[in-house]
N, C-alpha and C positions, 0 to 999 in steps of 0.2 A: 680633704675628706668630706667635708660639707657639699662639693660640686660633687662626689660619687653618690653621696647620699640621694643630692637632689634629682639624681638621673636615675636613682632607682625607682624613688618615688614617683616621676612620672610613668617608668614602663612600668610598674604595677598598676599605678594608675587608668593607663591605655589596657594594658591586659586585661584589669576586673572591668571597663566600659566594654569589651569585646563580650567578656564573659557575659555579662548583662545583658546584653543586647544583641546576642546568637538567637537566630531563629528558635522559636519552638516546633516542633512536632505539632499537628494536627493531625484529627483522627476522622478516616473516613467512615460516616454512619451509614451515608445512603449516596445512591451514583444509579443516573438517570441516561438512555440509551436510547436513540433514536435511528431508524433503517429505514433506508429509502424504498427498499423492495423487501426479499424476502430474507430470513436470516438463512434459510435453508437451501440457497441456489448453491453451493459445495464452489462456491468461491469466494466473491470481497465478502457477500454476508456469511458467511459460515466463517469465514475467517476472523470477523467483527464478534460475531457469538464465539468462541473460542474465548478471545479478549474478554468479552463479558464472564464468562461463567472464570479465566482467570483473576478478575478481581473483586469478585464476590469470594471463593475460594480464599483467598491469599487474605486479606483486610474481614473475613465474616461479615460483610456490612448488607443493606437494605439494597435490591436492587428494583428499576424499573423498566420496562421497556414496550416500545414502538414499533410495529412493522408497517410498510406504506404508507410513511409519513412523507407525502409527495409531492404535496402543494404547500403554499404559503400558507392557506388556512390553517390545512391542519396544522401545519408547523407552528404556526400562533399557537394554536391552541393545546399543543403535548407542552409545549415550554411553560403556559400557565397550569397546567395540571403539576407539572414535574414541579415546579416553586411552589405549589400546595403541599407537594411530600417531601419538601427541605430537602432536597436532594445538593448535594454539596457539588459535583463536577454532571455537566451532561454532554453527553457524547453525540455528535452527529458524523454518523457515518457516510460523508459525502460533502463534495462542493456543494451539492442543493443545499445545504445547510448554512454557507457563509454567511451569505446577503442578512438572513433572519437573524443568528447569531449576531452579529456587529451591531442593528440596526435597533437591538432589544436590548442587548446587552445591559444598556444603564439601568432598565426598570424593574432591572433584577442582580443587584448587585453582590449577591450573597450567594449567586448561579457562579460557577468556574465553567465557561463551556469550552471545549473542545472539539473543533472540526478537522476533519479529513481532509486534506486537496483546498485547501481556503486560504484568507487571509486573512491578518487579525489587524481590527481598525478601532480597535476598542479595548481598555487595561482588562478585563473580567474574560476577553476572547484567545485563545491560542488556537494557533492553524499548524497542522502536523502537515508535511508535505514529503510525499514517499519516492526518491529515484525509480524509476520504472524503465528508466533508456535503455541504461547500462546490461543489468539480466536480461532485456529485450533482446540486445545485442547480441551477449554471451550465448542466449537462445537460439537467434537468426543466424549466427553460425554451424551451429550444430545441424540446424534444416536445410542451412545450403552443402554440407558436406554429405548429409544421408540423401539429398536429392538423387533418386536415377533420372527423372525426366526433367531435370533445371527448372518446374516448375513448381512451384511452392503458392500455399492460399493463406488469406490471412481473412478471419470474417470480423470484426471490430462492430465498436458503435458510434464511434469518432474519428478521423482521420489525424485527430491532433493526439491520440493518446502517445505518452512517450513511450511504452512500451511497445507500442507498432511501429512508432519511427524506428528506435532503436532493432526492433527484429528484422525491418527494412534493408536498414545499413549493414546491419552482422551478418543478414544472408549473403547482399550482394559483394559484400566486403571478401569472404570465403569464396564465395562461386561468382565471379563475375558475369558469368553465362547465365545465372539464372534470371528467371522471370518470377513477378508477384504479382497472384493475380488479387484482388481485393474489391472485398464488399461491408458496407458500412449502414447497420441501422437504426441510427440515432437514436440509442436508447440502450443504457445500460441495466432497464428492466426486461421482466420475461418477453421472447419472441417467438413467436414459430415458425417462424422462416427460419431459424437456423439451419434446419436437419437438410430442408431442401435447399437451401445456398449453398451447403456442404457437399451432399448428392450432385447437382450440379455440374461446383468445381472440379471435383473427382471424376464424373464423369465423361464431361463435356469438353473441360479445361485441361484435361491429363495431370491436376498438381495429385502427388502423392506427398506430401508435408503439408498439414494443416493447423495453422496454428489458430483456434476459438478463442478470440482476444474480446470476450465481453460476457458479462455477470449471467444474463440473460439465456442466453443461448448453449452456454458453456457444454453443460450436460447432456443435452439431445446429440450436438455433436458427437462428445466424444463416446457418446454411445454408438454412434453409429459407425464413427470409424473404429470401434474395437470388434462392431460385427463386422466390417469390411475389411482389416485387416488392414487399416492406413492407417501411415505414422504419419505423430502430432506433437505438440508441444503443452505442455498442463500449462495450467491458470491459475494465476493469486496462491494456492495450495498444490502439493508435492500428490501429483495425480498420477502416479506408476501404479495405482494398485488399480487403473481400466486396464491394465495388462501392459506388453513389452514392447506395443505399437506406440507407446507414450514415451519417447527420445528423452527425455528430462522436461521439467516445468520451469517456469517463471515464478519464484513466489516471491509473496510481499509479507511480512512476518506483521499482520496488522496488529496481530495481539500483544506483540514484544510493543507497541506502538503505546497500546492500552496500557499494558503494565505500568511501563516506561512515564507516563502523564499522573498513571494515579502515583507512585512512588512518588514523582515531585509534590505531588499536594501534600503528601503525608510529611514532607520534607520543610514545608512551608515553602518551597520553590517553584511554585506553579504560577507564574506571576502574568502570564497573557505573552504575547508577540509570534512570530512567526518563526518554527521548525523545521530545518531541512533534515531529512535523515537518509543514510543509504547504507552502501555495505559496510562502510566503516563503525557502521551503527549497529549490522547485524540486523537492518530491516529487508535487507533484499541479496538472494542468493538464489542460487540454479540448486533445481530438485534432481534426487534421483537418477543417473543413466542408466538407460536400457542394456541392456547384451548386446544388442543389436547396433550400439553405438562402438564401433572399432576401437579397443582399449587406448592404441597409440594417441590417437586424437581424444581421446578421453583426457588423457597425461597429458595433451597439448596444451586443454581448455583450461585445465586446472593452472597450469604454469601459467596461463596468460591471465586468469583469478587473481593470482595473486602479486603479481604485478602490481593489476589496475588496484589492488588492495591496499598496496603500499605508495605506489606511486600517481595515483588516479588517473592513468593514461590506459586509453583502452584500445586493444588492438592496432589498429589504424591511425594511430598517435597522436587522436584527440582528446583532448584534458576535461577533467568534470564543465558542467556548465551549470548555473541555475537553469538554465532553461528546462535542460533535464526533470529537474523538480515540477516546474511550473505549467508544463506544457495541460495537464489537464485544466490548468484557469482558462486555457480557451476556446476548450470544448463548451458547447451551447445548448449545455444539461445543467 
């Protein structure tokens, strides 16, 4: 009776040190937001704003924010303004953010930051890392099947983004006969050479599938091919409302990202290191099909959705890879 005794004694024991020593809740005041370019390019930053204005909303808390924070300088200098407003988590929306983040980290120890496409080299730093292959993929199939002239364009800002490999592989994977034609310019801020690379391709190159894989440019394109009447593929956000020449998009759910980072602070789980997220996470999935997209292979893409959903093997029966993830650390932005 005494040995039952003494074994209760310790699991209550161990229970009430659990109970004691369960995390508390923290309460978000203030959250701090930093943008490489603009929040209004109706892609990664419009998608980043979205994020924003969802956890302002959700927590009522103090917000702040940055647009063309784009150097080191200024990057110095928003991060000491933001530690003047006690800002509790600050968000850098982009790799240009790591290197600063890591490197400052300890002189601000009361900062939670949070970067985009990064890595975390530091306890106060968490790096969110987004699959982009994969929806690339599910994408570049869909342009190699609506292809009539097997040529397909791709305008990017990097040749290392995963989502242009990925749309690469899922076209040629579907259409073996197709051709990509691609233009790349190094800079995932505004351009104006978009409209005329796109003009161009379309003209010169015969691609009628245009996929505008970069922040910058995104809009003049698809502006132009909803005046021209060429099918494209959306960006970062579910771009069917340029009209039914928009075959489905790519998107990145940045803000389930946002949410997702402030929730753990509030959790007291927001403890630094490095995030992979993807469909299983609910951060990346295909926008939107067109009419114009043949119902049967609509059924098709979805059936092979949910596959790679359950079993991470995508079409061509390659299995997840970090690479996937990481591919934009070695973009030279």
């Amino acid at each position: 009776m005494k040995k039952l005794l003494s074994v209760a004694a310790v699991l209550l024991l161990i229970g009430g040190g659990i109970w004691l020593f369960r995390p508390e809740k923290k309460e978000l005041t203030s959250v701090g937001f930093l943008f490489p370019g603009s929040m209004y390019d109706q892609t990664w930053g419009t998608e980043g704003y979205k994020g924003m204005l969802d956890i302002v909303q959700t927590y009522d808390t103090a917000f702040f924010y940055e647009q063309n924070i784009n150097t080191r300088v200024k990057m110095e200098k928003a991060i000491k303004e933001m530690a003047a407003r006690k800002v509790n988590i600050l968000f850098g929306q982009g790799k240009e953010f790591s290197q600063v983040f890591n490197d400052l980290a300890s002189q601000y120890p009361d900062i939670n930051f949070v970067v985009f496409n990064g890595k975390s080299k530091a306890e106060n730093v968490t790096a969110v890392n987004i699959d982009g292959y994969s929806m690339g993929f599910f994408s570049g199939m869909v342009a190699g099947h609506q292809t009539d002239n097997n040529r397909i364009g791709v305008i990017g800002a990097y040749n290392t983004q995963p989502d242009i490999r990925g749309f690469i592989d899922g076209a040629q994977y579907e259409n073996p006969k197709v051709k990509v034609v691609a233009n790349y310019i190094s800079t995932f801020g505004y351009d104006n050479r978009g409209e005329m690379l796109a003009d161009r391709m379309i003209k010169h190159d015969r691609v009628d599938v245009l996929f505008p894989a970069a922040d910058g440019v995104n809009a003049d394109i698809m502006m132009l091919l909803k005046d021209q009447d060429v099918s494209g593929i959306g960006y970062i956000i579910d771009q069917s409302g340029y009209g039914p020449q928009v075959l489905t998009s790519l998107q990145l759910n940045l803000a389930k990202a946002y949410a997702d980072m402030a929730d753990r602070y509030t959790k007291n789980q927001l403890q630094g290191g490095t995030y992979y997220f993807g469909v299983k996470e609910g951060m990346v999935q295909l926008g939107e099909f067109s009419y114009r997209v043949d119902p049967e292979f609509q059924q098709e893409i979805n059936k092979q959705l949910k596959r790679y959903e359950s079993e991470r093997i995508l079409p061509n029966g390659r299995k997840d890879s970090k690479d996937y993830f990481e591919s934009y650390l070695k973009a030279d932005h």
